[in-house]
N, C-alpha and C positions, 0 to 999 in steps of 0.2 A: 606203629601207633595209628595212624590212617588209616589202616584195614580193620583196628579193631573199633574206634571210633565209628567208622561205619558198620560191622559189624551190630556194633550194640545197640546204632539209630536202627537197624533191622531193613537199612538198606542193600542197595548192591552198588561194589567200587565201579565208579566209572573216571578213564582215564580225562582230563581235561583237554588233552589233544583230538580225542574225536571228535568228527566235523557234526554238526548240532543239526543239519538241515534237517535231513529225512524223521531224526527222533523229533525234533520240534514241529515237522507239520503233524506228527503222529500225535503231540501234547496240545496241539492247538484243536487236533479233529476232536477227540478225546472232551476236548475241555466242554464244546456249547451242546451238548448232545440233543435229539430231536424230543428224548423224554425228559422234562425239565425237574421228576421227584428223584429221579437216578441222578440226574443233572447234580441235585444239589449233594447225593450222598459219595457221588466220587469227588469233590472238591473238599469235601469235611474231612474226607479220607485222607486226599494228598495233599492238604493246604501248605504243609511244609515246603513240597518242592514246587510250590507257587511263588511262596512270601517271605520265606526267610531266607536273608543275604546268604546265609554259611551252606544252605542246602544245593545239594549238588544237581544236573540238570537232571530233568525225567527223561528217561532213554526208553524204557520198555514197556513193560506192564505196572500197574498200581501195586503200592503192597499190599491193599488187600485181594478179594476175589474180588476177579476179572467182570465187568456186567457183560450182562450176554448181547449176540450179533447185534441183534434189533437194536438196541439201545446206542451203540456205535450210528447206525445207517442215517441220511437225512434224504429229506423226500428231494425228489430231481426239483422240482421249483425251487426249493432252496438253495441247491445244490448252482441252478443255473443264474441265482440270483444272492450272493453270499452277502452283499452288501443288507441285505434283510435280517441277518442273525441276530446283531445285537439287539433290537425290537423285540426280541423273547421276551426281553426282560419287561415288565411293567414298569416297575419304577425305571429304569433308565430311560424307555420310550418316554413316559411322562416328563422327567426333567430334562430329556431333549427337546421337546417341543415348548414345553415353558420357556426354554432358553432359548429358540429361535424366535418365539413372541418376543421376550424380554427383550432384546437385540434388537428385535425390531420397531419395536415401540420407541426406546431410545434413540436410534439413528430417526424416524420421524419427528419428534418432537425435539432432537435438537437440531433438524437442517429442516424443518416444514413448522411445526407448531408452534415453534419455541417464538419466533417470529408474531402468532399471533397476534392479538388485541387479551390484555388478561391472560398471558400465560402459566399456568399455575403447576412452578417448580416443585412445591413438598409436596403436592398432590401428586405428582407421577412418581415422585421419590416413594413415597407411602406405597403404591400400589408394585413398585418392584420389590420393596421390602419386605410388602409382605407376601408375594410370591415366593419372594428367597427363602422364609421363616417358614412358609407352611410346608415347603417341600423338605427342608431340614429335619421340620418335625416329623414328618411321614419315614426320613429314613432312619431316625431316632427311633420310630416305634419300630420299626422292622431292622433291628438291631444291626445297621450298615455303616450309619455314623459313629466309627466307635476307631479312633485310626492305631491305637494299642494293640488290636486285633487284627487276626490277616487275615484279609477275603480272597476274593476271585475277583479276576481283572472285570468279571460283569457289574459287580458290587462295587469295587475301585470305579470306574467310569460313572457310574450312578453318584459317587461321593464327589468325585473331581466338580462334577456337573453343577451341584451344590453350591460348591465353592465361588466356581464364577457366576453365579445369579448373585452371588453375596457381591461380587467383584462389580458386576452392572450395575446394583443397588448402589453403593458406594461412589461410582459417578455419577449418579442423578443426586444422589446428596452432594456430591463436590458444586453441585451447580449455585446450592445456596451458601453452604460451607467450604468456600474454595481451600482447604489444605492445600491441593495440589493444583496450579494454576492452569489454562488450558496447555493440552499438548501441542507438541508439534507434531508435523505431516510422519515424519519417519516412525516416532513414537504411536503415535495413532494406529499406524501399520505393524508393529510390535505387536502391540498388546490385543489385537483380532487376530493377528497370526497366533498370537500364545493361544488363545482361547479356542481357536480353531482346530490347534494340534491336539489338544488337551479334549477337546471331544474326539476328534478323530482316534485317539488312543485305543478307545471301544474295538475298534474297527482292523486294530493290528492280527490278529490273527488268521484272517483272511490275507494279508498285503504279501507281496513277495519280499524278499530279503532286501532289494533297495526300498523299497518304499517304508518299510520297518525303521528303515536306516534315516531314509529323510526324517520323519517322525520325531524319531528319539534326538537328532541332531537337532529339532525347531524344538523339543522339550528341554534341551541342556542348554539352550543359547536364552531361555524362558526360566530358568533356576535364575540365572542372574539378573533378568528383567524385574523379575517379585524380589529377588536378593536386596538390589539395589532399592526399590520402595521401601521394604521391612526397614531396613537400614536407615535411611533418614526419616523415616516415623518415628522411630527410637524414642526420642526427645519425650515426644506426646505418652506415650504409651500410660505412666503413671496417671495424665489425667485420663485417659479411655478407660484404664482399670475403675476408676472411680463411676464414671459415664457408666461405665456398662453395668456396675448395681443400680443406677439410680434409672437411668432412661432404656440402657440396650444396643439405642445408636452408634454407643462406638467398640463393638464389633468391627465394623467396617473398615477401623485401625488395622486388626490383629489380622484382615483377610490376606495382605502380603505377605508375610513371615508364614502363614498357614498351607498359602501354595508354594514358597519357595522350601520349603519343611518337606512336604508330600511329594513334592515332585524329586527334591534330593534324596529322600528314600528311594523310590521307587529307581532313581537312576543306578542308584549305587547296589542297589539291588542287583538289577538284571545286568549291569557293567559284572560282575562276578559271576553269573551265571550262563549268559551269552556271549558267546564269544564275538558270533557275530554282527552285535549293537557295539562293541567296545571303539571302533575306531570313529563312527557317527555319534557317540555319547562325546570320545572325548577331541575331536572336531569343535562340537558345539561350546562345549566348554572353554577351548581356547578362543575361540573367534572373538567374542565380547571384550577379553581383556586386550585383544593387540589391537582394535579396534580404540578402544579409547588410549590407550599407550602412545599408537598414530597422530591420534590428537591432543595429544597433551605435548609431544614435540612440537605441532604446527602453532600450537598454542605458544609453545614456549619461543620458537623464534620470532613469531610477531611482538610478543615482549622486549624481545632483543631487539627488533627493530627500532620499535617506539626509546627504549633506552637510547641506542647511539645515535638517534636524532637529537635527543633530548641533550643529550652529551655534546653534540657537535655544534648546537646552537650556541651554546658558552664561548664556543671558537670564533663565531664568526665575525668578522669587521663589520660588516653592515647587521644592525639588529631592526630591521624594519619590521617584519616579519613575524607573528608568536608562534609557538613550538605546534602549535596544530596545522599548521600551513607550511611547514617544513615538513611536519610527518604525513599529510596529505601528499605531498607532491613524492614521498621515497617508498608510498607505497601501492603497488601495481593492482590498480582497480582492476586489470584486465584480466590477473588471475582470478576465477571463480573461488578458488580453495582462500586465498586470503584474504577476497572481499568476505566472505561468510566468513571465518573467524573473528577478523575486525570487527566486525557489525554485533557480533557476539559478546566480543568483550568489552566493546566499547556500551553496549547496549543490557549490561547486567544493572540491573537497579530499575532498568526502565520497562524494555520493552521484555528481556526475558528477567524471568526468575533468579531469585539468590537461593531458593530451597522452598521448603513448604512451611506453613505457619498455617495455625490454627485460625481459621478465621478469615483468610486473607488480608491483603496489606491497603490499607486505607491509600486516600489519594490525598494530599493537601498543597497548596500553596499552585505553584507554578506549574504545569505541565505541558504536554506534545502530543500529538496523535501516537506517537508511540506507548504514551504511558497507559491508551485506551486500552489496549488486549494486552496482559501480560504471558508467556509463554514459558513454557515448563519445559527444558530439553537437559536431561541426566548428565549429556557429554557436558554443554556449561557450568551448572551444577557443580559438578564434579572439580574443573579446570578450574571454577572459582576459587574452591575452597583447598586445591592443592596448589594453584600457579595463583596467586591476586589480581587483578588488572592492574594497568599502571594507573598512581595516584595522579589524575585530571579532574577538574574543576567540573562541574557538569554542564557549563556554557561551552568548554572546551570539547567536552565527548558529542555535544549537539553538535556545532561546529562540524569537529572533525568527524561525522557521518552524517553532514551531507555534502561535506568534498567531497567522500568515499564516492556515495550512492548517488552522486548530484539529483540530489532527491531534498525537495523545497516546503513540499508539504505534509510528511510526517513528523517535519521538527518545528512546524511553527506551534509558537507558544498559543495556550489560550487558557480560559477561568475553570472550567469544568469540564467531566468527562464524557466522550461520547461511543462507550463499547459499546450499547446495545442501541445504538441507531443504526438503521437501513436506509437506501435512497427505494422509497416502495415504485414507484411509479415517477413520469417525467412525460412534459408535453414541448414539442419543438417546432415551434413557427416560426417562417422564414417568409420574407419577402422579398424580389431580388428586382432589381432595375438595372438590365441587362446596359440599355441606352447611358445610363449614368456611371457604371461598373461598380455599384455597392448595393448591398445588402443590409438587411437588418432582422437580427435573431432575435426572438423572445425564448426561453428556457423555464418553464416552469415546472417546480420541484415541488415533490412530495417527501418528506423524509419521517419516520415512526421511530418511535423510542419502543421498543420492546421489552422495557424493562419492568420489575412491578411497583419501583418505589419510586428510584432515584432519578431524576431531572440531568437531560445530558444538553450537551451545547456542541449543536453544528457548523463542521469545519468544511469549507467548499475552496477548493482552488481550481478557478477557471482557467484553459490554456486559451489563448486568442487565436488567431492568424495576423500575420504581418499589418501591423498601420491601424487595427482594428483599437475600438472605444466601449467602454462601458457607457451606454445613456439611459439606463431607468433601471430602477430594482423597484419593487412590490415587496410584502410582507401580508399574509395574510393573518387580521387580529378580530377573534368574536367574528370568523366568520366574513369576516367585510374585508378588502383587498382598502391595504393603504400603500398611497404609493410614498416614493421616497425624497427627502429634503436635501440638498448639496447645502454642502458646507467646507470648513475648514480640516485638513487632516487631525489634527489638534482638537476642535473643538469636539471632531466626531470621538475618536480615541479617549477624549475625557467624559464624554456622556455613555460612551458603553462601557468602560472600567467601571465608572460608579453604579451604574445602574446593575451591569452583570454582576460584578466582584462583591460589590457592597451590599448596594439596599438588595438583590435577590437572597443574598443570606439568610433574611427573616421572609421577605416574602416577593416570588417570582413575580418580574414584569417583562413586558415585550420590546427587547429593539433588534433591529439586524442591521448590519452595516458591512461595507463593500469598501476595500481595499484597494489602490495601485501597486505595483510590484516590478520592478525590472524584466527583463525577459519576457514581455508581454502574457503576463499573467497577471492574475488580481486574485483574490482571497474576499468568500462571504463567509460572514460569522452568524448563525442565527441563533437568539436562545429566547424564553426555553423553550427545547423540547418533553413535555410533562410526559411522564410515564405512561405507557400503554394508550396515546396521541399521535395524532401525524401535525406537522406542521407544510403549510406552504409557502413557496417564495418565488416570487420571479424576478429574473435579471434579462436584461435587454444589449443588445450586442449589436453596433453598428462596421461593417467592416470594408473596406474595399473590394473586389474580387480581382482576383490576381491574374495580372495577363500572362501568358503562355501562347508565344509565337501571337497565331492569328485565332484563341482562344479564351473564353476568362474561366475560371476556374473557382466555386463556389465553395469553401472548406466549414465542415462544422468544428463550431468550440465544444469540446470536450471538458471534462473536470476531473477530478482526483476529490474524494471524498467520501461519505458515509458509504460502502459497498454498494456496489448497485447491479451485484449480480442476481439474475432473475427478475430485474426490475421491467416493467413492460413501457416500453416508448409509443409515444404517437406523435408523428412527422406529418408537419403539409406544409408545404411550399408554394406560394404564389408567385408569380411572375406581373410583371407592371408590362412587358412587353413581351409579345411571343416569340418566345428562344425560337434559336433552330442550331442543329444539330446537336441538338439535348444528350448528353449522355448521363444517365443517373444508375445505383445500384439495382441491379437485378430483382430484389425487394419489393423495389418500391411501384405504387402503381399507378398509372393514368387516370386523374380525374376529369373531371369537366375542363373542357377551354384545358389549357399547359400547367393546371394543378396537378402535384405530385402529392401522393398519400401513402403511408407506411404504418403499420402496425407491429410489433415486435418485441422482443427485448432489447435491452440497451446497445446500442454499438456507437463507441465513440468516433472513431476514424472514419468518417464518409465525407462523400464531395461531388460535386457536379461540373459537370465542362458544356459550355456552349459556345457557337461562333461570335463573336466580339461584332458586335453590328456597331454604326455610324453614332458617332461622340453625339452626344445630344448637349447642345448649349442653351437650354432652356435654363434661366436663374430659380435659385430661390431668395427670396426677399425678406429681410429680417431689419429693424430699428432704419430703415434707408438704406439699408446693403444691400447690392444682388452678387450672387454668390453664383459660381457656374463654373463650368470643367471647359480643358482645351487639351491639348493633344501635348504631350512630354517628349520635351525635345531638348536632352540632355548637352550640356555642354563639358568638355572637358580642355585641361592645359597639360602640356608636357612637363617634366618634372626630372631634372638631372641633380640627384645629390653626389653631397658630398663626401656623407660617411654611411656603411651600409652596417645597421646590426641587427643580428639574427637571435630568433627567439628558439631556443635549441629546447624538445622536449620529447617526450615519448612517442609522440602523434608521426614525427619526420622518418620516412625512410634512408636507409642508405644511397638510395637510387637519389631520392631526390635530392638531396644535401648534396651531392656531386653535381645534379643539374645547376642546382643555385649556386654552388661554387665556381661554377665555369664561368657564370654571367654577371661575377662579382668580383673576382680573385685579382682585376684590377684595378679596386679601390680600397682600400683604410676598411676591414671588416672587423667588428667586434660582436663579441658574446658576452652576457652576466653570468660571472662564479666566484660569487660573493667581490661583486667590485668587475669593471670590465675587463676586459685581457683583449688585445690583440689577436686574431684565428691568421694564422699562417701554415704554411703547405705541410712543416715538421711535428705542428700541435697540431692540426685540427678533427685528424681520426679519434686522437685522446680525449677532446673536449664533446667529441658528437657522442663518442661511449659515455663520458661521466654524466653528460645535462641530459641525455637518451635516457637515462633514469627517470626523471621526470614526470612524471604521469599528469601534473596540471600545469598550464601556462600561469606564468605570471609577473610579466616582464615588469619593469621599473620603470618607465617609460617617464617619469620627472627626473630619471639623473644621467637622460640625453643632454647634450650641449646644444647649442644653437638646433633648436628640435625642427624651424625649418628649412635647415637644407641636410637635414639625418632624413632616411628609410630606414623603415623597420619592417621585415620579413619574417611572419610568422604562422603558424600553423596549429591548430587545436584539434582536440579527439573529443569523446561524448561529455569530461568531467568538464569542468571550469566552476572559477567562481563567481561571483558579482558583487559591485561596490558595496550591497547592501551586507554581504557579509564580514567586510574586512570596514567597517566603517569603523570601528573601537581602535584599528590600529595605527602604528604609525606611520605606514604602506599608506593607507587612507587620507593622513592628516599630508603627508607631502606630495599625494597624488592633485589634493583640493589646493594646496599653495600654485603647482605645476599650471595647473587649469585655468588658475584664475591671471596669470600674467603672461602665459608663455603665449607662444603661435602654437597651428597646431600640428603634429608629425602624423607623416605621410606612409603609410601601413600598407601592404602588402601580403592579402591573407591567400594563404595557401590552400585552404579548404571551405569547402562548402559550409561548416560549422564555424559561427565564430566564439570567439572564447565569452563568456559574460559581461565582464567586466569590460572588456574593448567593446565590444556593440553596444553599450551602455557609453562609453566614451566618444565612439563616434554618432550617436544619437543624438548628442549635445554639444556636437561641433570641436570637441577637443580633439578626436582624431579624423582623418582625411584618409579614408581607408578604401581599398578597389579589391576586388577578388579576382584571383588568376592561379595561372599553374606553374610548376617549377619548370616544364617544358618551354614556357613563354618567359619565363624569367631565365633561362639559360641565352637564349638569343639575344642578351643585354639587357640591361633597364634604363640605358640613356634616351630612350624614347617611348621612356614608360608616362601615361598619360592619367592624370586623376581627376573624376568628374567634379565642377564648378558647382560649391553651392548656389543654389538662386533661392534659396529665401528671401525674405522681404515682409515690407507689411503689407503689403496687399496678395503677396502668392504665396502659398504652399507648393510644394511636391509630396506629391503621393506616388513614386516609383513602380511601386509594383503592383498599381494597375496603368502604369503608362498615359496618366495625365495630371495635370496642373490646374490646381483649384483656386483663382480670385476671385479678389473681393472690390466690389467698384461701386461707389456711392451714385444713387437712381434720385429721379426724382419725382414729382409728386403722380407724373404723368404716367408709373411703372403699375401697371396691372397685376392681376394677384398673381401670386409663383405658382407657377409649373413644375419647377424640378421639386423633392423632396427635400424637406427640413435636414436630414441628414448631409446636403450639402456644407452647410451651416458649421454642425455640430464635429466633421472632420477639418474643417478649416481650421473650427476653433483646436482643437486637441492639437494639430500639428503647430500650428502656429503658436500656441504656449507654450509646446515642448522648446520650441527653436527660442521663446524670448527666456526663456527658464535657462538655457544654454548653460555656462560656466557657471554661471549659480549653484546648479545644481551641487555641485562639489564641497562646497560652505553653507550650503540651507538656507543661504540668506534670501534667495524668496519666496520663501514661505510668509514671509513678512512683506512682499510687495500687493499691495491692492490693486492695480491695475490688470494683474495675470490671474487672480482671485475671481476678478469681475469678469472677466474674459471666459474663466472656466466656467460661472455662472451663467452669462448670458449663452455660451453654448451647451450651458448644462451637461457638462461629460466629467469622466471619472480622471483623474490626472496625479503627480507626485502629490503636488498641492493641494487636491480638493477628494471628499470621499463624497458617497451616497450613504445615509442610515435614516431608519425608520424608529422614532419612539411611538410609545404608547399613547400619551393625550397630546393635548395644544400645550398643556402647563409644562411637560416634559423641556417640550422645543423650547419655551422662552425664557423656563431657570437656566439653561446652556447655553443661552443665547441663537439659537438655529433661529433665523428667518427667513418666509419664502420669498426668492425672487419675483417679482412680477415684471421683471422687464425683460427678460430673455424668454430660452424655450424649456418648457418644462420635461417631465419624462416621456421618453419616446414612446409612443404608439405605434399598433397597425390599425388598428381602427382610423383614424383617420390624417393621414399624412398631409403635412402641406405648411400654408405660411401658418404664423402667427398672428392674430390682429393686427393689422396695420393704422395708425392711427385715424386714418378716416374711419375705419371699421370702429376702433373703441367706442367711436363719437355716436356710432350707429349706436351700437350694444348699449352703452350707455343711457340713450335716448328711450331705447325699448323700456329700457330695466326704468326708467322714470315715470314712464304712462302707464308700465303694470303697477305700480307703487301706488299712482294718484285715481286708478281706476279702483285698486282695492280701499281706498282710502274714501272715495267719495260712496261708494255701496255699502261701507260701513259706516258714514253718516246718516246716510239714508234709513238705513233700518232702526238706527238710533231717534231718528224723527218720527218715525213709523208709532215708537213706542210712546 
């Protein structure tokens, strides 16, 4: 039956076992011929053993008559340069190069223009559309677009070509009509690899048999990329049918189902006629499915996990704790593979996509820097709608990713959105007074909304260095620099809620306001920023410099916020006294006198080292205070407990839990697993494997008993929490009863990190905390020694730069100050921390006026007090903001020093009455005149 079937097509049988090489380079030479009217009359001839799946390969001669020599030959430049052949064609040359414009116009204007001032999205959408449309038509009239009919792989490449200008088209429309939300990185690289192959196809008949193979393996693994799109377009489709009579635009729909169509022909095609594409077709084919298969298991036991937390939380005796900080601590941040799924599922609603929607998904109510960029990744997608996430609260999914990612500021909340803001540019001034060991930063921001309607609101979280203060923010409004008002955390928080949330709903006004934060961080808020606008702000940084041996050590404050890649910085640093042995970045260059100058893009991580010269005791003088540094001369006491408990968690080695064991094993040692247990020599491998789970510390540290004569040994990795996260629970509420009556317990950190929540503890005097090594702690702890507070009201410590800052009432005989205001303004910061102490734990003051005043008159950023900028004077006084005038106001570099001191007012004063009475008596004058 085979023989006669072939027979009657008026072919010749050929066996399917013969090897296809030599015949196929024979059908590839055959195919592009040098004369392109012969060209076209042997393909019309054998189009069959081209295009139809059932036809058998071309092994010999054509069935018709043979074209003569000539018509075979290609001239040696060609010959020497194959990659030129496909170029015969016209229309293919043409819509290759269309396509390498289109491409690249796109990748411009969305990583360079798009950025602009007036970016104009349907204007670039229009102009690839109708690129896409006139080449369509072109291959319409030269009857190519026609896919019922089979061509030549020259015509096929010409169509394919088509196709993806319709496909580029259709992402610059996504830009205004987001169906599809942005991709992710790997997807990104997808879909230019498909597009890639998909030209490169042209180009197979020259390729040797692997390279064929790569090819058609990036084109099978590319059926399923466009599969997958067609597929969840679906929904739409009915409205695009409609679309496409009335407007046209939605085309753009049917473009995936169009290439996943074409190209499954044409695989399915050549998989039965080539033998040797068969195992790279069906390669490709499988990769994509076991690839998400992979992950729909990894998916699937993260679920599992989250279940038997959730499950085992019902078990436990102590319920201090809610089900997000159990499932933090059981799940291993330190694996890559199940941070990124976590972040996944926990992150569907927010930061990545649930699918496509017509239109995009509006923002309302409460949101996060996550909610700014939504992300489109298929594998999610996919696992949503086969695996659910588990049903958590969305306070809970914030929560529990930024245990994950101990990552603080893509989950802070705020009123509006800010995807299309940039950090455009930044200017960084520094001033350093080596003799005094502190610093003071100005940061001045630029930030643009790129958008063309919508109004965004910037989220800034600044990191500090050790001990450092917020003292001045700026806002720049109409152009004019206002600076900023202290006040109440509260009263600030109530005047940008209503101003942003509320009244900007009908019509935008100006405030920014500046944040305290645990972990020496703060948070600027600034709104708005109005579309296709930049806004400015500056914030001011006073810091210590940190001593290091017999050097100090200069650190800049970096931030987290609106992208500020590409952004251009300009650094100068002054010095008050001539460093020596300066070491600064390789960057940066020598100006006049020990000025340092830098021009560049943004780099956050930079620092300076110089020799620490002689303590300067010069005061600064403020309301009859002189305020002045002296040299830190630590004291410490020895310290023998009675009960030793260990904080057992992911961070501890094996090695060292043995060292600590040796230098403990003869005292009463405990560990928490749910309620204390007793660690002795038969349990304690079992207890270091079960709590070694652990991935966050979070010891209990209120249901020690007599807490001071207990030690507590413990040790933290990169995650931890802080009290500000766990403040809703009842970890929180018994941590604040603990604080406020107990003494306080004597800690023993392992590592160079400390966990959040403890350095927040011992910050405010509830814990009595030393850092060391398990190596020193095996040699015993009975002469383990803990440093003496010395606070007071008259001194601070500032540790890490190695001195001590008092305060001593002068009198009238004290001449103007010498040292810097920032004397002053670190006094005040530390020394309200220290009166703020176990307060902090119950908030109660927040309600005290004496530590109010104190923040005031040092004018610095604290729990208690923020920095924010309104719009008019009437703004300040419906809110009640009033400026201090008896303290110091926002810091400068312009001009450092005292404050008026009362004889001075009396001067100023004076002045300010003769100018009054001299303009008062010449406009008598001219009044008599008349």
């Amino acid at each position: 039956m085979r023989q006669l079937r072939a027979r009657r097509a008026g072919r010749k049988l050929v066996r399917q076992s013969d090897r296809p090489t030599e015949n196929h380079r024979l059908q590839w030479r055959l195919f592009l011929p040098f004369n392109f009217e012969k060209q076209s009359t042997f393909m019309n001839n054998n189009s069959e053993y081209f295009d139809q799946p059932d036809a058998a390969p071309l092994l010999g001669q054509p069935r018709t008559a043979q074209p003569s020599t000539e018509w075979h030959e290609t001239p040696d430049a060609l010959q020497r340069l194959p990659w030129l052949m496909p170029f015969r064609n016209g229309l293919f040359t043409t819509g290759f190069i269309l396509l390498v414009c289109s491409m690249a116009l796109f990748a411009l204007y969305t990583y360079v223009l798009h950025d602009a001032p007036a970016s104009p999205d349907m204007g670039m959408f229009f102009l690839h559309y109708a690129v896409a449309i006139t080449y369509a038509a072109t291959l319409m009239t030269n009857g190519i677009f026609k896919f019922r009919v089979q061509t030549a792989v020259e015509s096929r490449a010409a169509r394919w070509t088509s196709l993806l200008l319709f496909l580029v088209s259709a992402f610059a429309l996504n830009r205004d009509f987001a169906v599809f939300q942005q991709s992710t990185e790997w997807l990104c690289v997808a879909l230019v690899g498909a597009g890639a192959t998909m030209t490169a196809y042209a180009w197979t008949p020259w390729l040797g048999v692997r390279m064929q193979q790569i090819v058609y393996f990036s084109l099978a693994m590319s059926v399923w990329l466009f599969g997958y799109a067609a597929v969840t377009l679906a929904p739409m489709y009915p409205v695009g049918l409609i679309g496409l009579l009335l407007l046209g635009m939605s085309v753009h729909l049917f473009i995936p189902v169009l290439l996943a169509t074409t190209l499954g022909r044409r695989l399915v095609a050549d998989y039965r006629t080539q033998e040797h594409l068969r195992p790279a077709i069906w390669a490709g084919f499988s990769l994509p499915p076991t690839v998400v298969f992979l992950f729909l298991i990894a998916w699937s036991q993260c679920l599992e996990r989250v279940s038997i937390t959730r499950d085992d939380a019902l078990l436990r005796r102590t319920s201090d704790l809610p089900d997000w900080v159990l499932m933090a601590q059981r799940i291993d941040g330190s694996n890559p593979v199940t941070r990124y799924i976590m972040n996944q599922m926990l992150g569907v609603g927010m930061h990545y996509d649930e699918g496509p929607t017509l239109g995009g998904a509006g923002l309302m109510g409460s949101m996060t820097v996550m909610d700014d960029v939504k992300v489109h990744d298929p594998l999610v997608v996919i696992a949503n709608r086969l695996l659910p996430p588990p049903d958590l609260s969305r306070e809970d999914k914030v929560s529990l990713l930024r245990a994950i990612n101990n990552d603080r500021h893509n989950t802070e909340e705020k009123f509006w959105s800010g995807r299309h803001l940039t950090t455009q540019s930044l200017v960084t001034q520094a001033r350093i007074w080596p003799q005094f060991r502190l610093a003071y930063t100005e940061k001045t921001i630029r930030v643009r909304n790129a958008a063309e309607t919508q109004t965004g609101e910037a989220l800034y979280t600044f990191h500090l260095p050790t001990g450092s203060v917020i003292t001045s923010m700026s806002l720049w409004i109409n152009g004019r620099e206002e600076k900023a008002r202290l006040t109440t955390v509260a009263k600030a928080d109530s005047a940008y809620g209503q101003v942003v949330n509320v009244e900007s709903r009908i019509i935008s006004r100006d405030p920014a306001v500046v944040y305290w934060q645990e972990g020496g961080r703060v948070t600027l808020r600034v709104y708005p920023c109005p579309a296709g606008q930049e806004r400015q702000v500056k914030l001011g940084v006073t810091s210590p410099l940190r001593l290091d041996g017999t050097e100090l050590v200069y650190e800049n404050p970096w931030f987290e916020g609106p992208t500020a890649n590409g952004a251009q910085e300009t650094v100068q640093v002054d010095f008050d006294q001539q460093p020596t042995g300066l070491v600064a970045p390789h960057s940066f260059d020598r100006g006049p006198g020990s000025q340092l100058t830098h021009r560049g893009t943004y780099t956050p991580g930079w620092s300076l080292r110089m020799r620490a010269p002689a303590l300067s005791g010069e005061p600064f003088v403020l309301n009859g205070v002189a305020f002045r540094l002296s040299p830190h001369q630590p004291k410490t006491e020895s310290f023998n407990p009675e009960r030793v408990y260990l904080d057992l968690n992911a961070a501890w080695s094996l090695a060292e839990f043995e060292q600590v064991w040796q230098g403990i094993r003869h005292r009463p040692v405990f560990v928490f697993d749910d309620g204390f247990v007793a660690l002795t020599e038969s349990n304690r491998a079992a207890y270091f494997e079960k709590l070694g789970e652990q991935s966050i510390s979070l010891f209990p540290i209120y249901r020690v008993e007599h807490p001071e004569r207990a030690l507590l040994v413990t040790q933290s990795g990169g995650r931890s929490l802080f009290l500000s996260d766990l403040k809703t629970t009842t970890f929180a509420e018994h941590l604040t009863e603990h604080a406020a009556h107990q003494l306080p317990l004597h800690v023993l950190n392992l590592s160079t990190e400390t966990a959040g929540y403890l350095k927040t503890l011992s910050e405010f005097g509830a814990l009595r905390m030393v850092t060391t090594t398990a190596e020193v702690v095996r040699g015993g702890i009975r002469k383990a020694s803990f440093p003496v507070l010395e606070q007071n009201a008259t001194t601070v410590a500032l540790p890490e730069a190695g001195v001590v800052c008092q305060a001593t009432p002068v009198g009238q005989t004290q001449t103007a100050s010498v040292g810097p205001d920032h004397l002053a303004r670190l006094f005040g910061y530390n020394h309200l921390l220290s009166g703020i102490g176990r307060q902090y734990f119950d908030a109660s003051f927040k309600k005290n006026d004496a530590l109010l005043m104190e923040a005031q008159t040092a004018h610095v950023l604290s729990p208690l007090s923020s920095l924010i900028v309104l719009e008019t004077e009437a703004d300040y006084d419906r809110f009640g903001i009033k400026k201090d005038a008896n303290g110091l106001q926002n810091a400068t570099l312009k001009d450092e020093g005292a404050v008026p001191e009362p004889h001075e007012w009396a001067m100023i004063v004076l002045f300010g009455l003769v100018v009054v009475w001299l303009k008062w008596r010449n406009k008598n004058r001219w009044v008599g005149s008349d």
